[in-house]
Structures are given as C-alpha cells and as structure tokens.
Phi, psi and omega in degrees: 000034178298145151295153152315101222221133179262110152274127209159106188064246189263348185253121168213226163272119191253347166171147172249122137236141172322138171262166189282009182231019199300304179311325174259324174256008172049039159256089170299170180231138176242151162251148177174159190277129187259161211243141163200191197298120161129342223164219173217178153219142182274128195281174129205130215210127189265159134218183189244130195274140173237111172240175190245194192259118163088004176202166203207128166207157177256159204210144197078000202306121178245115174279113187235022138211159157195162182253143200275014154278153175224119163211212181238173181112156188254241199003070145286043142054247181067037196246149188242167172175135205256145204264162197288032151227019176067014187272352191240131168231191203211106168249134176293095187241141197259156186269048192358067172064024206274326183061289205262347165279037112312358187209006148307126141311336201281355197226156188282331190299138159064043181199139164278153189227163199220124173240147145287191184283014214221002183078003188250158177326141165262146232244144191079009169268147202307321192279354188290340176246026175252151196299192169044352190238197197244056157060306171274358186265123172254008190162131158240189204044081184219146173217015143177089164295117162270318179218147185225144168158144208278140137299081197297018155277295184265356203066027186247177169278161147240164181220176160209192212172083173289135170283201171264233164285098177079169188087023170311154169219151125292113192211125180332118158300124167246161180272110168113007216250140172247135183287323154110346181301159317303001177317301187240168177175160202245330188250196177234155186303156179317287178311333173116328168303164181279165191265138193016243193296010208042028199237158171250352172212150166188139213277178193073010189209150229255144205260140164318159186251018198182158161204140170250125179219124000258200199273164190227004167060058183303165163216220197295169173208155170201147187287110176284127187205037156263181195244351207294283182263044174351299207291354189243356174327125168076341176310171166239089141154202194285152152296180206203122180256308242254266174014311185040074171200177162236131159248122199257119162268125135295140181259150095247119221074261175235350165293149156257128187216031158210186162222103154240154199235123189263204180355036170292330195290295181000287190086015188265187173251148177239133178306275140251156185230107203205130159306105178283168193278005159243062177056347194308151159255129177264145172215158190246133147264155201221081152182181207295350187243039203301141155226144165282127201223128180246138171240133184199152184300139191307164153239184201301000000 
C-alpha cells in the first residue's frame, strides 16, 4: 500500500519517519514526490504500519499535506522532524529550483513548516493572521534542508541547507525569521555569476551559525546523546553527498566550535544520518549499490 511515487531526478521516496507515539498508534509519515499532471509534487502522508509473520503493510495511508505546485525540477526538502513534546512536526520543503518563491509568503516552496500531527496549519504560528501568506509557514528563505532536528540541549531546531556552488549553511530556526535565500548567499550560481544581491549579508535577514565554501552538499543530521561512542556525546552530525564523508560538529549551546571530517576512504555520499537505539550512528549511502552502514567502536 506505498503511494504512487515519481522516481525522477531529485524526487522519489524521500523519507519514513516514526510518529512520537509510534508504540501506541503505529503510526508512520512518509515524504515523497507524488506524480501529477506536469511533473510532481512534494507529499507528505500518515498510515499505521501493520505487521504480520512475514508481512508488512500500510493501512489507511492518508496524504495529510502537499504542496499544490506541480513540475519537473528537484530540492524538495522533505526532511520531517517532531518538536521535543511531540505535538507538533516540523517539515522542509526546497524551493525546487525556483529560486525567489523562496521569499513569497504566499507560497510553501523554499520554506520550513510548523504543522500539526494531522498536516493542518499550527496554531500560533507567526504568518498566521497576515494576509496574503500561508499559515503553515515558520521560517523562509531557504533552499534545500536536508536535515532537521532538535537540540536536545537547548532544545531549539536546527537545519543545514544546501547552497549552489559553496554556501552550504547551518543553521538555528527561529519563528518568522527569514533565511535570505535567494537574496543573500556565501556561494554562487553552478554557472558563476553571484546569487541575487550578490552580498552575503543583509539586514533583517538571519546569517548561518556555520557556512562551507565550497560546498559539501549536507544531508541528514543528528544530534548524538548515546553512550556507545562517549567521545561524541553532544556532537551534531551530518551527512555529506558531494563532500562523501560524515562529518562531526562539535557544540557549544548554539555555537559550533569544531569541524572533524570522518569515513572519506569510503567515497560514499552519505545520505542520512540517525542515532540507533543501541547507541550506534546508522548512515544511508546514496548510489545505485546503496548501504546501510552501522558505525561502532571497533573492537578490542
């Protein structure tokens, strides 16, 4: 019972995640590009997983957002991520290459969203009682989040945020807070010219806690709070596609105040990134010969 999924470019099955109540309603969220007249759109859809001896199905499969552009073109964001008392989700949608409806209110592309668990707008969100915009919108100017995910210190959000050539970002969520893509930006267009204003800062518009030139192309990320690997307790991190490493930020608070760059004799791109519940970091590579990789201390 998978939805109908456009594999294409940039688009396919894009992420499974656990709902925060998963032990009791066994309920997953999927992201993915849904095929429609022109082109796709980016989904997002609950079922309740069921399994059997030897079988497995989703049941009930509900489309509880999309967004109502449809075309060709890539970055769908499509990284989910549950706010820490579970009441909430949080979704990425990339501005599939659109560039300045990144900095519409009116429109969902090239923006993070604040949802309930049900896909409708979250009450108390900043754009909600302005005319013209879109309800559901927490933070704009963004142009393709790869990873989302709280800081279980401070408890804030975080992104990473692939740029064009160089101008990857890290970056604090804030509610309402504009991001400057395409306005501002640390890298440059594929082609060479500079990106909207050419300027890398400007005001009213909120600067990376972290930026990489040139670029290493983040993906998922996650905050490490196992005991497995101590030495990485509080790290942040991320994947790496173009880069082909995983790479660990050290914190402090909301600061970053190291960079080490791991597993490269590998070559893979790494995908994703997620702490498993036997403290281990699980990684996804991204190629046609694709693997699941557990990283744990060698042994003795």
């Amino acid at each position: 019972n998978v939805p109908p999924v456009l594999h294409q470019g940039q688009g396919g099955m894009l992420g499974v995640y656990l709902s925060p109540r998963y032990a009791t309603d066994h309920f997953i969220y999927l992201t993915y590009s849904e095929p429609g007249e022109g082109g796709s759109s980016l989904a997002m859809a609950r079922a309740r997983l069921v399994l059997g001896q030897g079988t497995a199905s989703l049941d009930g499969l509900q489309v509880l957002w999309r967004d109502p552009l449809k075309g060709k073109g890539g970055q769908f964001g499509a990284q989910v991520a549950f706010s820490p008392d579970g009441q909430y989700l949080f979704l990425t949608v990339g501005d599939r290459q659109r560039m300045t409806p990144a900095q519409d209110p009116d429109q969902a592309i090239g923006k993070i969203l604040r949802l309930t668990d049900e896909g409708k707008p979250a009450p108390g969100n900043p754009f909600e009682k302005t005319p013209n915009a879109k309800a559901e919108i927490y933070s704009l100017g963004h142009r393709n989040s790869l990873g989302l995910a709280f800081n279980p210190t401070t408890g804030d959000l975080w992104n990473n945020e692939n740029g064009p050539a160089g101008g990857d970002e890290v970056n604090v969520i804030r509610p309402g807070v504009n991001y400057g893509w395409p306005v501002i930006c640390y890298g440059i267009n594929y082609d060479g010219p500079p990106v909207g204003s050419g300027k890398s800062e400007m005001p009213g518009m909120e600067q990376p806690i972290k930026y990489w030139v040139p670029s290493i192309a983040p993906s998922g990320m996650a905050f490490y709070q196992g005991t497995l690997l101590p030495g990485w307790k509080g790290s942040l991190f991320t994947g790496a596609l173009a880069g082909q490493m995983l790479v660990r930020l050290s914190l402090q608070g909301n600061k970053i105040t190291g960079e080490e760059r791991l597993l490269q004799a590998l070559s893979e791109r790494i995908r994703d990134v997620r702490q498993g519940p036997d403290g281990a970091l699980w990684l996804l590579t991204d190629s046609d010969a694709g693997r699941l990789l557990r990283v744990a201390p060698a042994a003795n």
